[in-house]
C-alpha positions, 0 to 999 in steps of 0.5 A: 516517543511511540513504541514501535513494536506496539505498532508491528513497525520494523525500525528498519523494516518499517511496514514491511513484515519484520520477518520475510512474508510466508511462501507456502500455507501449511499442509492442510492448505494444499489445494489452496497453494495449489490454486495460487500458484496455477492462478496465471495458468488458469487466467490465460485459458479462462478457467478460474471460475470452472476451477473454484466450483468445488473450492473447499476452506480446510479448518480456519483455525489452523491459521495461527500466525499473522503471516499465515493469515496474511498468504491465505488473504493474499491467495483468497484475494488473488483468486477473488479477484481473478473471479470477478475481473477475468471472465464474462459474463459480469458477476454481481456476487461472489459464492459462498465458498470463497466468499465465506473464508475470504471475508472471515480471514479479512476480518481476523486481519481487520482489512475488508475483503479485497486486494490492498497495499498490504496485499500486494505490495507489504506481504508480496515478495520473497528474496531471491537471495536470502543472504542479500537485502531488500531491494528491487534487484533481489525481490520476487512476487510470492503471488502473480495474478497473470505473471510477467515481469511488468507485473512482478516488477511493478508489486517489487518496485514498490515494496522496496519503495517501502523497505527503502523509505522505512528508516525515514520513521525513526528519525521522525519520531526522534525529532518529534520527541526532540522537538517536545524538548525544545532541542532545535539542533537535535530536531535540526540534525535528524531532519537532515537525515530525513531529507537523505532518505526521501531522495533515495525513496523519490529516486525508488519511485522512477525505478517503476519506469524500467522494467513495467511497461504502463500499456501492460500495466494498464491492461494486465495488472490494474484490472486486478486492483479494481474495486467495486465501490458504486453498485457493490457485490454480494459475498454469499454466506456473508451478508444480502447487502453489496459490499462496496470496496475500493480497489487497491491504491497507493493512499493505503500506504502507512508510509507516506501518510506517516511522513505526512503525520510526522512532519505535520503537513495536513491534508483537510480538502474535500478532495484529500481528506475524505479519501486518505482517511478511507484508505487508512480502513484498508490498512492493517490496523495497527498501522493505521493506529501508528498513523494516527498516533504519530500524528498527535503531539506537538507538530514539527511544523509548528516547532519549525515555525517557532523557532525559524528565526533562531535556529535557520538551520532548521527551517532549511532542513524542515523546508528541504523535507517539503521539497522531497515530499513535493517533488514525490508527489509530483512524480507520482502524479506523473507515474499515474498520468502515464500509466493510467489517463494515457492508457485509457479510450477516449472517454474514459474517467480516469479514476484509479485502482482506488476508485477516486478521480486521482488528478484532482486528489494529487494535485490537491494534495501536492498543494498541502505539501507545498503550503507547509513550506516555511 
C-alpha cells in the first residue's frame, strides 16, 4: 500500500496542509503582507499597478518551509493576477520585479507561475475557531482578491469539499492492498465506506449555491482564475518567450483524480485525457506522483470484474461507488453550466477558468465514469 507521508497526503487531511496554512510571511516580508492584505482595496480604486512599480523581493532564501513557499505564491500570484486582469490598458508582459520572485518561488514549489487549486483552495484558509473542525462554517480565506463573502465562500466551500472527501483515500488504498490479496469481503467492506464518504462530498458540492451568487462569481472571482494559454505573457527577467498558462481549474484536484486512479476508472478520450494529464502539471508534485502511483497495481475494476459473480456484494458496493462519482460529475456540470455558460453574453465561448470548453470535457468525462459501472 502507498505511503502517504511520502506524498505529503494527510490520511485524514488528505491534500490539505497537515498543519493549518501560514497566515503571515516572517518579518523581512513585511511589505509583501502588507500588499496581500490591502490587495481588494487597491483592486477597488484601481491602484494595483501604480502600487507594484517599486515592488521589491527581500532575500529568497529566507523562505525555508513548504508553508512559506506556499503564502509567498498565494501573495505573489494574487497580485500577479490582479496586474494583469484588473486594469486597462491590456498587458502583454509582467516586470521583472514581481516576475522574477514569482516565477523563482513557482519553481522551488514545482508549479507554473500563476493561480492553482493548490493556490487558492489547498492553502487558502484559516480557522475561524482554531478549536473547531474543518468545515465551510469555520473557514475563512487567508488571501482575497476583491473580498466579499461570494468569494471567501466559493475558495471555503471548496477547501472543505476537500478535507471532507479526504478519508475516502485510505480505504481506497486499503482496498486495493486488499484486492491484491484476493480478500472480496475486506475490498467489499471498505468500498462501503467509500461510498459513505462520496455522498458527504457530492452533498459538500451543492453547498456552493448558499452563499456565492454565480453573477458575482462570474464577474468578480473567475477573472482572477483566468489564464493565458494562446497568445502567453512575457515574465521579464525570466524568459523572451510568452509563458502560456492555464488558469486555475477544478481538474487540478488530486482528489478527484485520486478517486478516479483509485478505483480504476480511465479517462482516455481526446477531450479528457490530454486536459487531466495537463493539470496534473499545475499540482503540487508529490500529489501528482501519488496520483499516478495510485493508479498503477491491480485495478479495482478489474477485481470487481473478476470477481462479480461470487462475491455480488461487492459489484453493489464497487457500482454504488460509480453512482456517487456519476452523480458528482453531473452536479458539477450543473455548478459550472450555471455559474459560467449562464453568466457569459451571448457569443461567448464558454471555456472555464482552465481554459478548456468544459461542457464537452465534463460530458465526456461523466461517460467514462458511467462505463466502468458493472
Amino acid at each position: 500500500m502507498l505511503d502517504f507521508s511520502k506524498y505529503d497526503v494527510d490520511p485524514i487531511r488528505g491534500f490539505l496542509p497537515a498543519e493549518d496554512p501560514l497566515i503571515d510571511l516572517p518579518p523581512a516580508f513585511a511589505e509583501w503582507n502588507r500588499l496581500a492584505n490591502e490587495l481588494p482595496y487597491l483592486v477597488l480604486t484601481s491602484r494595483v499597478r501604480r502600487a507594484l512599480a517599486d515592488f521589491e523581493t527581500p532575500d529568497l532564501a529566507l523562505l525555508q518551509t513548504t508553508a512559506e513557499l506556499e503564502r509567498a505564491m498565494q501573495i505573489l500570484c494574487a497580485l500577479g493576477m490582479a496586474y494583469i486582469w484588473t486594469e486597462e490598458p491590456a498587458i502583454t508582459r509582467v516586470p521583472a520585479p514581481l516576475a522574477v520572485p514569482w516565477a523563482a518561488v513557482a519553481a522551488r514549489l514545482g508549479r507554473p507561475p500563476i493561480v492553482t487549486h493548490a493556490t487558492v483552495v489547498l492553502n487558502n484558509w484559516r480557522r475561524i475557531d482554531p478549536n473547531d473542525g474543518i468545515h465551510a462554517d469555520n473557514l475563512a480565506c487567508i488571501q482575497h482578491f476583491m473580498g466579499g463573502m461570494d468569494e471567501q465562500w466559493f475558495f471555503t466551500a471548496t477547501a472543505a469539499l476537500e478535507g471532507i472527501g479526504a478519508p475516502a483515500l485510505l480505504p481506497l488504498a486499503q482496498a486495493k492492498a486488499a484486492a491484491a490479496q484476493g480478500d472480496t469481503a475486506t475490498v467489499t467492506t471498505l468500498l462501503t465506506s467509500v461510498n459513505q464518504i462520496f455522498m458527504d462530498v457530492n452533498a459538500a458540492l451543492l453547498r456552493i449555491y448558499e452563499k456565492c451568487e454565480p453573477f458575482i462569481f462570474y464577474t468578480r472571482i473567475r477573472p482572477f482564475l483566468t489564464g493565458w494559454d494562446k497568445d502567453g505573457i512575457i515574465f521579464e527577467g525570466v524568459s523572451n518567450e510568452p509563458l502560456k498558462l492555464h488558469g486555475g481549474s477544478a481538474a487540478q484536484s488530486s482528489l478527484i483524480q485520486a478517486f478516479d486512479a483509485g478505483l480504476g476508472i480511465e479517462h482516455l478520450h481526446p477531450e479528457t485525457q490530454p486536459f487531466l494529464l495537463l493539470m496534473r502539471d499545475y499540482m503540487p508534485p508529490k500529489h501528482r506522483r501519488f496520483v499516478e502511483d495510485f493508479a498503477k497495481g491491480l485495478s479495482l475494476y478489474d477485481f470487481v470484474q473478476a470477481n462479480k459473480t461470487t462475491a455480488p456484494a461487492l459489484e453493489t458496493a464497487f457500482n454504488a461507488c460509480i453512482d456517487q462519482l456519476d452523480a458528482f460529475r453531473k452536479a458539477h456540470m450543473e455548478v459550472a453550466v450555471r455559474y459560467v455558460l449562464k453568466q457569459g453574453k451571448h457569443g461567448e465561448d464558454g471555456l472555464g477558468t482552465g481554459g478548456t470548453s468544459f461542457v464537452p470535457f465534463l460530458s465526456e468525462a461523466r461517460k467514462e465514469t458511467k462505463a466502468k459501472r458493472i
